[in-house]
LOVO-590322 format. One record per residue (C-alpha): x, y, z; residue in three letters. Coordinates in steps of 0.5 Angstrom, whole numbers, padded with zeros to 4 digits, always signed. Layout:
REM residues N
XYZala...
//
This chain:
REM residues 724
+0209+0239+0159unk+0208+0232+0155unk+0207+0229+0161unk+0203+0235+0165unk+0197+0232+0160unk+0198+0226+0162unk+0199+0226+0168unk+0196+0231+0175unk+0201+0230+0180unk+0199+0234+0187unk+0204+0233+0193unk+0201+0235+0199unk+0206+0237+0203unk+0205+0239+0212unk+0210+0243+0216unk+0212+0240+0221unk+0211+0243+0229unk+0206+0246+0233unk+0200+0249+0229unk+0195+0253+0231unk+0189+0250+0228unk+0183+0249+0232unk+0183+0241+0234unk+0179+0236+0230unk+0172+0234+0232unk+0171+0228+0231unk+0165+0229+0227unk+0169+0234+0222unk+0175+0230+0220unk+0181+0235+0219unk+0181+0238+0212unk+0188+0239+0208unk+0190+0247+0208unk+0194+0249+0202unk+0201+0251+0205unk+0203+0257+0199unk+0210+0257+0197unk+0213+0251+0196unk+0214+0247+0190unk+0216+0239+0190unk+0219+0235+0184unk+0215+0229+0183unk+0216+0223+0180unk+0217+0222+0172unk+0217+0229+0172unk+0211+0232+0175unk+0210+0238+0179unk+0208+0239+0186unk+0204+0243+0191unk+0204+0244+0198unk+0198+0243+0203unk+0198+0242+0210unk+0193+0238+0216unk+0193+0237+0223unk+0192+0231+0227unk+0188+0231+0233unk+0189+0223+0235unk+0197+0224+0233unk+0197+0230+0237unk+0201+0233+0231unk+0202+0236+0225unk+0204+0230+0218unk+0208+0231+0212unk+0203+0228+0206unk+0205+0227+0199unk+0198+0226+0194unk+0199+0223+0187unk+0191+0224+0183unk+0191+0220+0178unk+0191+0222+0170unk+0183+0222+0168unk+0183+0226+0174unk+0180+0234+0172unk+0177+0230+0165unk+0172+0225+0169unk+0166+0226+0171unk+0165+0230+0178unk+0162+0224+0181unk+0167+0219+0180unk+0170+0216+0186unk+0178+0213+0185unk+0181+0208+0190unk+0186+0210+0195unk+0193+0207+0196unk+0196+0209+0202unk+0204+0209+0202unk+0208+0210+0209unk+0216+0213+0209unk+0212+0217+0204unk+0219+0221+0203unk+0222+0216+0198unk+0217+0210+0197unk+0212+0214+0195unk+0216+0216+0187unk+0217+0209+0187unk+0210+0207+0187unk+0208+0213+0183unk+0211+0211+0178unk+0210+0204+0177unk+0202+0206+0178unk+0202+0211+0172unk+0206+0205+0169unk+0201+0199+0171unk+0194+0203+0170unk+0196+0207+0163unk+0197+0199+0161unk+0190+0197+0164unk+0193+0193+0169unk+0191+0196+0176unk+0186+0202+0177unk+0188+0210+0177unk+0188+0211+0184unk+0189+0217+0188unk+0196+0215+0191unk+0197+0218+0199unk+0204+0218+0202unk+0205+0220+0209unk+0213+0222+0210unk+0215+0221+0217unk+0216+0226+0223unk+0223+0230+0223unk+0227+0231+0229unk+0233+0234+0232unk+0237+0228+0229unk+0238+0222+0226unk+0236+0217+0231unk+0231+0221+0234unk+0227+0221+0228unk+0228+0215+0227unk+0225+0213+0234unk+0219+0216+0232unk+0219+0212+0225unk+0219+0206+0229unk+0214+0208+0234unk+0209+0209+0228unk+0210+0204+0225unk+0211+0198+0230unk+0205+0195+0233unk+0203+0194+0239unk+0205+0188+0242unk+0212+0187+0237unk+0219+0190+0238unk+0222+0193+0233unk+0230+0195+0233unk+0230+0195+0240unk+0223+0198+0242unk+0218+0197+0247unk+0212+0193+0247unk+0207+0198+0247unk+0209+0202+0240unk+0204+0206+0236unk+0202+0203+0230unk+0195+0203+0233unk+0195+0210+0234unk+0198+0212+0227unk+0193+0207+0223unk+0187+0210+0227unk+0190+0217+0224unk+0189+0214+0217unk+0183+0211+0217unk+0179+0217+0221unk+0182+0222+0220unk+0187+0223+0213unk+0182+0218+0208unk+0176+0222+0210unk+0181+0228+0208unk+0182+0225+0202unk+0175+0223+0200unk+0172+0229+0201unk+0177+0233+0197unk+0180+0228+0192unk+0175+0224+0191unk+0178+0218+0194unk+0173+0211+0196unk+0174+0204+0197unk+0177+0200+0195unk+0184+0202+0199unk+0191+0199+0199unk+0197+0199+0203unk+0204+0199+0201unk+0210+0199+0206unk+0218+0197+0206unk+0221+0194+0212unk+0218+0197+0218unk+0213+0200+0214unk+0212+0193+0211unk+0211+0190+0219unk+0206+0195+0219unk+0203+0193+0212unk+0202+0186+0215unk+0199+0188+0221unk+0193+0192+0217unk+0193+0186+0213unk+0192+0181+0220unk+0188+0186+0223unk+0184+0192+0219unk+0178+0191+0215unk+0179+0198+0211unk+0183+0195+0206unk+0182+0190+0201unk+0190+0189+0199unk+0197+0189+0203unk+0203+0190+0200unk+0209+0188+0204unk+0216+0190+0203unk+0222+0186+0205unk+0219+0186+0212unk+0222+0181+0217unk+0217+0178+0219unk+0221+0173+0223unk+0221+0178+0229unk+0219+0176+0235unk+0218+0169+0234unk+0214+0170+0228unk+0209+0175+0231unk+0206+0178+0225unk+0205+0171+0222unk+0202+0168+0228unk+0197+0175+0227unk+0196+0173+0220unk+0195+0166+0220unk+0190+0168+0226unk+0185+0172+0221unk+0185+0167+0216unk+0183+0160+0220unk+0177+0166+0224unk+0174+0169+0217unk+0172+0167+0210unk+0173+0176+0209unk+0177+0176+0202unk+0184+0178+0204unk+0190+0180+0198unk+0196+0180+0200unk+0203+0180+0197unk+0209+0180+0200unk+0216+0181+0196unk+0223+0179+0199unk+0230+0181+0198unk+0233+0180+0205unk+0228+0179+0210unk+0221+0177+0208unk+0217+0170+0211unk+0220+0164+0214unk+0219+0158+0209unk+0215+0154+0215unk+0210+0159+0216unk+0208+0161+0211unk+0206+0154+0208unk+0203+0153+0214unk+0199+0161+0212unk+0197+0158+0205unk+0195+0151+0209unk+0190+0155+0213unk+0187+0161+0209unk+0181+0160+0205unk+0179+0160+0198unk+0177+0167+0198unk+0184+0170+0200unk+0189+0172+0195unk+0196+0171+0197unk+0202+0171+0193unk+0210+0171+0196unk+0216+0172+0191unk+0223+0172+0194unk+0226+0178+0189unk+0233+0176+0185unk+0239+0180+0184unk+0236+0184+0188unk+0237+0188+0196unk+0234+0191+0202unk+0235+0199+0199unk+0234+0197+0191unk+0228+0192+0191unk+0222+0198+0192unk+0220+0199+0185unk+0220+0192+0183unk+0217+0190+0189unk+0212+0196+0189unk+0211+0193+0181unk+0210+0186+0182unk+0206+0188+0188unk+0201+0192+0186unk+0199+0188+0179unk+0198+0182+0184unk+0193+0185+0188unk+0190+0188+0182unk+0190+0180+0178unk+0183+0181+0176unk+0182+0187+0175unk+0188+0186+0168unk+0186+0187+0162unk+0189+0180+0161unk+0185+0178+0166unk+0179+0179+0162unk+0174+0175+0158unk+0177+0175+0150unk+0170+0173+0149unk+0165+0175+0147unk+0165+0182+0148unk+0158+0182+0151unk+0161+0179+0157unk+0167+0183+0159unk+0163+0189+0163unk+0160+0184+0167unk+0166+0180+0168unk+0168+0187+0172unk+0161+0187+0175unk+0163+0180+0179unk+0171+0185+0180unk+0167+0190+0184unk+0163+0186+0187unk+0171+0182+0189unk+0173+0189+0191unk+0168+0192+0195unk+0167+0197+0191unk+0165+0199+0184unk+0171+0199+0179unk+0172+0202+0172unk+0175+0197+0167unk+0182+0200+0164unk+0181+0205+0159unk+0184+0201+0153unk+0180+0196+0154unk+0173+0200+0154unk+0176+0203+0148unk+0176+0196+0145unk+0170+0194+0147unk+0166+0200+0144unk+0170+0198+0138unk+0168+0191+0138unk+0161+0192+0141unk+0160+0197+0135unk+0163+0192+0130unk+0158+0186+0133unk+0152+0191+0131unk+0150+0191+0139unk+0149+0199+0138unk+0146+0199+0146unk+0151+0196+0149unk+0157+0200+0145unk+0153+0206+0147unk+0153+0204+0155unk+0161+0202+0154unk+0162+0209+0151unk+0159+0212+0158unk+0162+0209+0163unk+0168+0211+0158unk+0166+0218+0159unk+0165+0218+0166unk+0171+0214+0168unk+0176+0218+0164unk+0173+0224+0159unk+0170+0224+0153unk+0174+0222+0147unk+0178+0227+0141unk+0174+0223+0137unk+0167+0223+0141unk+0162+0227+0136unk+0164+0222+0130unk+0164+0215+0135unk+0157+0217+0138unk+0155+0218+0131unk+0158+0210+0129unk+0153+0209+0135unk+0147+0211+0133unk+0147+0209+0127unk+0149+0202+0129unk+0143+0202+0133unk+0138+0203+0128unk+0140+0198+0124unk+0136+0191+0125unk+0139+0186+0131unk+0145+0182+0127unk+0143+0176+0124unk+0149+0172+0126unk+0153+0174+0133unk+0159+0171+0136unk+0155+0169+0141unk+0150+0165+0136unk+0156+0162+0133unk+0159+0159+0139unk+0153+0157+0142unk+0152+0152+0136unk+0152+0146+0138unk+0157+0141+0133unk+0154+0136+0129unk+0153+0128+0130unk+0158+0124+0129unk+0153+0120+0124unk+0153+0127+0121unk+0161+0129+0120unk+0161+0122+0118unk+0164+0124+0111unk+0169+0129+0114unk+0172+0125+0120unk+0179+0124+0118unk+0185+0128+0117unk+0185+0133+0111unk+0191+0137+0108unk+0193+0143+0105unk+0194+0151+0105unk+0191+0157+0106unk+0192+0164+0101unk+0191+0170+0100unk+0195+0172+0094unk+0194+0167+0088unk+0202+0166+0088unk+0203+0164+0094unk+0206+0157+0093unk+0203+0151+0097unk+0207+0148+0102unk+0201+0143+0105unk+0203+0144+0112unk+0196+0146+0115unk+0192+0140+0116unk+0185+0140+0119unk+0184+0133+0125unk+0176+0132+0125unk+0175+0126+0130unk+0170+0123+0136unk+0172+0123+0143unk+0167+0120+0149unk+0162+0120+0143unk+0163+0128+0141unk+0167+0132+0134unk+0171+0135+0135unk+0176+0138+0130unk+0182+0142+0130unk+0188+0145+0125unk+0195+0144+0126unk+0200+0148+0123unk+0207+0145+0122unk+0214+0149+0122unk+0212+0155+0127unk+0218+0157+0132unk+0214+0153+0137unk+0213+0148+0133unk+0206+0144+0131unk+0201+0149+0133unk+0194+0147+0134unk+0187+0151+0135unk+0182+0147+0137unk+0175+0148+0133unk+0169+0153+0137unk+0164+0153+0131unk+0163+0146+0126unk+0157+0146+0121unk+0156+0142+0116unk+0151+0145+0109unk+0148+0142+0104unk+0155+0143+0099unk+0160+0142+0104unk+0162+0145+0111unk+0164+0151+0116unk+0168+0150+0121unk+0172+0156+0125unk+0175+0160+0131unk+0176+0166+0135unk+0181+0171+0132unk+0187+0170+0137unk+0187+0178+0137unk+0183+0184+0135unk+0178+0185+0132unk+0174+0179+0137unk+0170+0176+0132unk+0170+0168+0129unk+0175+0166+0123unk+0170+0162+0119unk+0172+0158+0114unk+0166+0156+0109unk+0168+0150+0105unk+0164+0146+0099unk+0166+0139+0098unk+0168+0137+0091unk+0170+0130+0091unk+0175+0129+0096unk+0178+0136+0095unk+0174+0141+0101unk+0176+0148+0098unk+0173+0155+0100unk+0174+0162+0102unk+0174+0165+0109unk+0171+0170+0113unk+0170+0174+0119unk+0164+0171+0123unk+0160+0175+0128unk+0163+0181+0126unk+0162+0187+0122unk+0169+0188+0121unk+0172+0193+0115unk+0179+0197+0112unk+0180+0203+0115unk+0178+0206+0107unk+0170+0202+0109unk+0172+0197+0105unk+0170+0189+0107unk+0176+0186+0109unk+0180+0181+0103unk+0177+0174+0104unk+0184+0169+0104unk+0183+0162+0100unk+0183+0154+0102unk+0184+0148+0100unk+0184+0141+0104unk+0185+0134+0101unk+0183+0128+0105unk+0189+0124+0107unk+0188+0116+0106unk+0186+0113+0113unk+0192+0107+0111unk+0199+0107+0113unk+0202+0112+0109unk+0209+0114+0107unk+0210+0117+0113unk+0209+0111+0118unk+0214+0107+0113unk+0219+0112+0114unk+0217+0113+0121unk+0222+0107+0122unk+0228+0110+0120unk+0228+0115+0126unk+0223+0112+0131unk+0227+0106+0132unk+0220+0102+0134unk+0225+0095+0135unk+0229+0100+0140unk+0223+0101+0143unk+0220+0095+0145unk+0227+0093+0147unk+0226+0098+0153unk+0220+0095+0154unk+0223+0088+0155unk+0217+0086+0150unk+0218+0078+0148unk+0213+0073+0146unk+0207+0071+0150unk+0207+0078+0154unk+0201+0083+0155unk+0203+0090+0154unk+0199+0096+0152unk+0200+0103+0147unk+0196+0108+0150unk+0195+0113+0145unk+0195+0109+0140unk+0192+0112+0133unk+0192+0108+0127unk+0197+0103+0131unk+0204+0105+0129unk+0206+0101+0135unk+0201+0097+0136unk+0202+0092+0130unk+0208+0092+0131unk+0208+0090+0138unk+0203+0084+0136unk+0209+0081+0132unk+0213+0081+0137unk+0208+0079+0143unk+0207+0073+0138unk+0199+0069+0138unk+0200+0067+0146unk+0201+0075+0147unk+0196+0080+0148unk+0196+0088+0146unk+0191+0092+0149unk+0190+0098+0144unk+0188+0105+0147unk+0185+0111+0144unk+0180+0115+0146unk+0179+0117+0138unk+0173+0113+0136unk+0175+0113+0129unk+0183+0111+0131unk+0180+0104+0135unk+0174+0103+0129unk+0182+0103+0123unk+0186+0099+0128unk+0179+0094+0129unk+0178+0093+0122unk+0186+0092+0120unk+0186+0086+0126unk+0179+0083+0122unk+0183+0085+0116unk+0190+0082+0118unk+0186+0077+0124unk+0190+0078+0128unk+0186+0075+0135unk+0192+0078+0139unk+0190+0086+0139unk+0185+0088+0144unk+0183+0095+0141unk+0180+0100+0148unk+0176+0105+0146unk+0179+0109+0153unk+0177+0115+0157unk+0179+0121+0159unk+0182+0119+0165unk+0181+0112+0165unk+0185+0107+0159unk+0180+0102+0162unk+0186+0096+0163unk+0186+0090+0165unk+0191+0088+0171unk+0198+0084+0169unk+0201+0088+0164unk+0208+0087+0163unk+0209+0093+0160unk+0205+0100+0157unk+0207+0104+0151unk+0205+0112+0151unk+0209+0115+0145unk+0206+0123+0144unk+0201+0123+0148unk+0202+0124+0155unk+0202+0131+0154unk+0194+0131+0152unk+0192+0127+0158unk+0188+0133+0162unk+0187+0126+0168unk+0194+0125+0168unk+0194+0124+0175unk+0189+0120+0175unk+0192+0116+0168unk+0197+0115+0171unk+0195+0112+0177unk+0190+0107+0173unk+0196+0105+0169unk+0200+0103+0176unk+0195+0099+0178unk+0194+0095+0171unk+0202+0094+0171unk+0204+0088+0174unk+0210+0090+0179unk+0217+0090+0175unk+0213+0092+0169unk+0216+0097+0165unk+0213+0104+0163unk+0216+0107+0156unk+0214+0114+0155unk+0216+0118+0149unk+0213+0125+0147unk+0215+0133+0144unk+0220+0137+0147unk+0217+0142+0150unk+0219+0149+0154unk+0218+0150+0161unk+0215+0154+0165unk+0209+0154+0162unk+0202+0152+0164unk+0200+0145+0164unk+0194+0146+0159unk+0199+0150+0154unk+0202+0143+0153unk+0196+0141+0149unk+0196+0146+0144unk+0203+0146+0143unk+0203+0138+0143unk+0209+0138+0147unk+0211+0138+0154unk+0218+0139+0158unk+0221+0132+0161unk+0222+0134+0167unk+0216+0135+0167unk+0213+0128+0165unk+0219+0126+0170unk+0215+0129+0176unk+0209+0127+0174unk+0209+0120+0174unk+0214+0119+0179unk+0209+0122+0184unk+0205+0116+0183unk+0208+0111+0184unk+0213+0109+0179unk+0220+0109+0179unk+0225+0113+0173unk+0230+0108+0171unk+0233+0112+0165unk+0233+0116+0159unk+0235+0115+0153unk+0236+0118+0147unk+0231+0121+0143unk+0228+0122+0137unk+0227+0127+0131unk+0222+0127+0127unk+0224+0130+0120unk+0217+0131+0117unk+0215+0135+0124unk+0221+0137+0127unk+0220+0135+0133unk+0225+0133+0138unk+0222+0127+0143unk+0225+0124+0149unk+0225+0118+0151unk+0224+0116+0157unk+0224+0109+0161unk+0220+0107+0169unk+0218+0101+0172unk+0213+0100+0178unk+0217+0098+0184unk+0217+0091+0187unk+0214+0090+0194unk+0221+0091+0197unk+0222+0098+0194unk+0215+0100+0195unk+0218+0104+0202unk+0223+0108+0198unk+0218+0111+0193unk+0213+0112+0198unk+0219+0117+0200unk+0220+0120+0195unk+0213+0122+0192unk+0213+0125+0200unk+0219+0130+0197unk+0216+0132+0191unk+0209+0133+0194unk+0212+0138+0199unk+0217+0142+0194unk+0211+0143+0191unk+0207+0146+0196unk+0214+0151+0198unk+0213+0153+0190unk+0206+0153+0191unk+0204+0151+0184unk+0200+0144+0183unk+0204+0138+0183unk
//
């Protein structure tokens, strides 16, 4: 079968009664003995073959089912594989089967060699299960009406002493070690967890951690306040599972080095959550070892980024199959012959050799004969950018296309943003009307020649090289061809990959049409009246670009105002400088802010930010700044993108939005209270939605109440357990 190919699947399965083996020594771990005769269906269509052991610490015979993972007859005889250890074997080991073959031929989890120990049988029902609680209940706790002095120890000790060596020996098991169990298998998984040494990751299923007055989490939480030894466990709910308050007060006292993940499963029940359960376990135990957990680049640090997971783990790991099949592509593509040549070995070792192996040690040799390549990705981007006096000529803002055909019609939705921030360039492309919408890349090469200059990026897929755009600056027209850099990448035919054409023209720094029409839609008047803006006042446009607003806001603030223009864009604050020396207007005071600071003065009535606020990274400490420079009563305004919610803080910046929930929250944690929304705007030019929302810092008199409602946000956000 397809799948026979794909997959080795070994049950080994142990008679239960008395058995006539010798007992064990403690020096010679029991072997497993082939019990003939006897075929079991395995997981995903696998077959089975049954084998038998005898446990001189259980005084007893057990049922184990074995699953070898699917390199296991083509890798190299001395590769080793980590054991994951399964209880209630007779029907949790096909759930976790299956989700393992699924995850590590996806490169999300190692092959591991899995082990699943059935229960013992009885005359009837309660009797085994009776058994099954005392195997799988820890000393000191009452399961279901057990005493206090259950098995649990004793069954552990079988596994470590006698079962894994078993394994080691004849299916080349090692560490790292994982443990999986549901229910009161899951109670036994987060005794290990608390106390056992031998794993490197838990995985607890719908276990009621509840019983016994929190027992198993005052174990557990005793392990993290005593030791800094990596711990990873997760725990997967759907009708039991830990009890909010202490599992916050776990999280409190565990040390960086533990890993602890809890999800309270949806649309789920106590019999139906082991699979996904098992999934979303087994893939957070194993988070770094993903390959989208892996470094994109360079290739040259992928290996060792596996290396630093080893060494996590306790042992060494073989990186996912697809990924080493892509880093010797890659590497090979990179012109580092060596290095594509040690890939390929511990792809071979770890998994087999390739139907295409003659032909890709042939690529190998030949690639290490040539010359070391002049140009890597490395060296790309390890170049520094230029000066801002060196790009002085480019800073601004150009707009254009890029093509491949001659055909295509130039629509000039692409624009290249170059500008000095904290006295660096840097540069970015942003491309209009994506399903997103605008989309920015930030720029990792910038090179400015003698006819013009080079600017690029890493390729957001494979093959992993840096997209080069090489320009030639001809009036004020920058136009060009681009190319893959650091890479020798070619067609299937061997032919050079098609170069695409560009072209950038620069667009005048003055207000433009799109500022005129921009009154249209951005109601600046309506603005200004949420901030309560009238003449005399002092108020500040954060972010203030070209000064859109700021300008309009020194007509409304009038010569006795003030106007306090902030931008940490040097080339924006030198335009709104040289149009205050143009226009004289002695009431606009430009700010050439930082990162975290927009360097304030106090007694503001009123700060604008309008799409903005999602490029903080300092947002905390920004808005904190802001807060204090505000007087009390004074307004906030802040107007930004629209943006999808769930994603991580730093995608906000790429996708020059950021949800208004999310804003809300943030600002309101520090200090300031949400008075309205109101309704926004559309920007037809960029298609962009925006909010429009309106806060205030508090009076003395209600300084009580949000210091209350910051405390409600901090702690919702600790029971998510997502940064606030």
């Amino acid at each position: 079968m397809k799948y026979q190919k794909m997959l080795l699947v070994v049950f080994i399965m142990l008679g239960v009664g008395i058995s006539s083996a010798r007992p064990a020594q403690a020096q010679q771990p029991p072997l497993l003995v082939a019990e003939a005769g006897r075929a079991v269906s395995a997981s995903r269509g696998g077959g089975a073959q049954a084998f038998q052991i005898n446990s001189a610490i259980l005084k007893e015979t057990r049922r184990i089912l074995v699953l070898l993972p699917a390199s296991y007859l083509q890798s190299a005889p001395d590769r080793r594989y980590p054991v994951t250890v399964v209880v209630d074997g007779e029907y949790l080991m096909a759930p976790v089967a299956a989700v393992s073959d699924e995850l590590s031929r996806n490169g999300q989890i190692p092959e591991s060699v899995i082990v699943g120990i059935e229960n013992v049988g009885g005359a009837d029902w309660l009797s085994s299960n009776n058994k099954r609680v005392y195997d799988l209940t820890p000393p000191g706790l009452s399961v279901s009406g057990s005493g206090l002095n259950e098995g649990g120890d004793h069954f552990l000790d079988f596994i470590e002493q006698e079962l894994l060596p078993a394994i080691d020996r004849q299916f080349r098991g090692a560490a790292p070690r994982v443990f999986v169990g549901v229910s009161s298998g899951g109670i036994l998984a987060t005794y290990v967890a608390a106390t056992r040494a031998t794993y490197s990751g838990v995985v607890s299923l719908d276990a009621p951690i509840h019983l016994g007055d929190n027992w198993l989490a005052r174990k557990l939480t005793e392990r993290a306040a005593a030791t800094l030894s990596p711990v990873r466990y997760a725990s997967l709910e759907a009708k039991f599972g830990w009890p909010d308050a202490a599992w916050k007060t776990l999280v409190a006292k565990a040390p960086a080095s533990w890993n602890l993940y809890r999800e309270k499963l949806q649309l789920e029940g106590h019999e139906s959550m082991q699979m996904l359960g098992a999934y979303l376990g087994l893939r957070q135990v194993f988070k770094d070892y993903s390959r989208f957990a892996a470094p994109e680049s360079p290739t040259t640090s992928i290996l060792p980024y596996y290396a630093k997971v080893s060494a996590s783990l306790g042992a060494g790991m073989i990186p996912p199959k697809k990924l080493l099949q892509n880093v010797v592509e890659d590497l090979l593509m990179e012109g580092h012959g060596a290095a594509a040549r040690e890939a390929y070995k511990t792809l071979v070792s770890g998994y087999g050799a390739m139907a295409d192996s003659a032909k890709l040690l042939a690529r190998i040799a030949e690639v290490e004969r040539r010359p070391a390549p002049a140009e890597t990705v490395e060296s790309l981007l390890a170049t520094p950018f230029p000066t801002p006096e060196e790009t002085r000529a480019y800073i601004g803002e150009w707009v254009g296309d890029v093509w491949m055909n001659p055909g295509e019609p130039r629509s000039g939705k692409i624009s290249l943003k170059i500008k000095v921030v904290n006295g660096r360039v840097v540069g970015e492309s942003a491309h209009r009307d994506t399903p997103d919408g605008e989309l920015v890349t930030r720029w990792q090469y910038l090179k400015i020649t003698s006819t013009g200059m080079t600017w690029g990026f890493m390729n957001g897929m494979r093959p992993r090289g840096l997209i080069l755009f090489e320009g030639a600056l001809e009036g004020d027209i920058l136009a060009g061809k681009s190319r893959f850099g650091g890479i020798d990448f070619r067609l299937p035919d061997g032919s050079p990959a098609p170069s695409p054409s560009f072209s950038f023209k620069k667009a005048p720094p003055q207000e433009s049409d799109r500022s005129r029409k921009r009154d249209e839609w951005q109601r600046p008047a309506e603005v200004m009246d949420a901030l309560a803006v009238k003449p005399g006042d002092r108020v500040a446009d954060i972010g203030c670009g070209f000064g859109y607003f700021t300008f309009r806001l020194a007509a409304r603030v009038g010569a006795e105002g003030k106007v306090y223009a902030v931008d940490i864009d040097e080339e924006a604050i030198d335009k709104v400088r040289q149009r205050k020396q143009r226009e004289k207007l002695g009431q606009v005071e430009p700010i050439l802010g930082e990162s975290a600071d927009p360097r304030l003065p106090n007694d503001l009535d009123a700060v604008l930010i309008v799409d903005s606020y999602h490029e903080f990274r300092e947002y905390d400490r920004m808005m904190q700044a802001v807060f204090r420079a505000l007087k009390p009563g004074g307004r906030l305004v802040i107007i930004d993108g629209e943006g999808p919610t769930g994603r991580p803080r730093t995608e906000y910046h790429r996708l020059h939005t950021i949800p208004a929930e999310l804003a809300r929250e943030e600002v309101a944690r520090n200090g300031f209270v949400f008075k309205e929304s109101r309704p926004g705007f559309y920007d037809p030019e960029y298609g962009k939605k925006m909010y429009f929302l309106i806060f205030e810092k508090p009076l003395p008199d209600q300084h009580f109440e949000v210091q209350t409602h910051c405390l409600r946000i901090l702690t919702s956000c600790a029971q998510r357990h997502t940064p606030c």
